[in-house]
C-alpha atoms as one frame of an Amber mdcrd trajectory, in Angstrom:
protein
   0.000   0.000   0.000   0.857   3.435  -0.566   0.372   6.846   1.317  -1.874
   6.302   4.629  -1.922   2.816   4.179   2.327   2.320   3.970   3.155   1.891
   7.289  -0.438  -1.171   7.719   0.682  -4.841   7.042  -1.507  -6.733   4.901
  -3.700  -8.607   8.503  -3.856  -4.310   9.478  -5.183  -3.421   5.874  -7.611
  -6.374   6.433  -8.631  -5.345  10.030  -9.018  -1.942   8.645 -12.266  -2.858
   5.773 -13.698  -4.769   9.484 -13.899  -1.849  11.155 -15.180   0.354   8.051
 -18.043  -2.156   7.556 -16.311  -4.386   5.192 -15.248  -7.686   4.722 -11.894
  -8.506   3.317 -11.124 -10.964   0.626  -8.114 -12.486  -1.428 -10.098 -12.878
  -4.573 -12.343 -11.180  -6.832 -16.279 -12.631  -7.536 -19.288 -11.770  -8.152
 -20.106 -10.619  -4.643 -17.038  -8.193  -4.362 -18.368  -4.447  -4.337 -15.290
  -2.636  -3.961 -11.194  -3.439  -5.025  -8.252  -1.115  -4.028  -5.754  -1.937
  -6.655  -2.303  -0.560  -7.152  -0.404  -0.425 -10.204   0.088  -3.796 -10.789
  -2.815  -5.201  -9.491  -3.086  -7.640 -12.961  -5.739 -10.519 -13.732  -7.443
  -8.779 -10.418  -8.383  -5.636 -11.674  -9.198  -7.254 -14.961 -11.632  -9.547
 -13.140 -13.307  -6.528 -11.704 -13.603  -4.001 -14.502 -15.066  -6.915 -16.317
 -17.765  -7.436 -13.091 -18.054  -3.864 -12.670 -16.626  -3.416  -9.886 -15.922
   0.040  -8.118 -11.710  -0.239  -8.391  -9.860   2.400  -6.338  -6.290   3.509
  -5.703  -4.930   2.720  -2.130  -5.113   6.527  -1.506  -8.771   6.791  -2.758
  -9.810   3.722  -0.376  -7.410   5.694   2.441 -10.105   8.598   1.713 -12.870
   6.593   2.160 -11.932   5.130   5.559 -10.463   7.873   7.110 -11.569   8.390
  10.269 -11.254   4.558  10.698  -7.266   4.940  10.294  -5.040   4.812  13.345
  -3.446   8.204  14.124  -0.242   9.157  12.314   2.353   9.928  15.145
């Protein structure tokens, strides 16, 4: 992850969609609403632009759970 989300591990990041409502998820179906992809997020983002899926950067999604985020100290 990039920006906000650099200094979160992967089980943080996860922890993080919990707390905004979410549920996290290593793939991509049918019942995803909502992918944070990075520049090379591959067959992924492919899989969701074909589902039409909502894709977002890591700093858009960083936006969108803001006042979930831990404070930056």
């Amino acid at each position: 992850m990039t920006g906000a989300l650099a200094a979160l591990s992967r089980n943080e990041v996860n922890e993080l969609v919990e707390r905004a409502g979410g549920k996290a998820s290593s793939s991509v179906s049918k019942r995803t609403t909502l992918l944070v992809a990075g520049e090379k997020a591959g067959s992924k983002r492919a899989k969701a632009e074909e589902l039409g899926i909502r894709v977002v950067t890591p700093e858009e999604f960083a936006v969108l759970v803001a006042e979930h985020l831990p404070p930056q100290g």
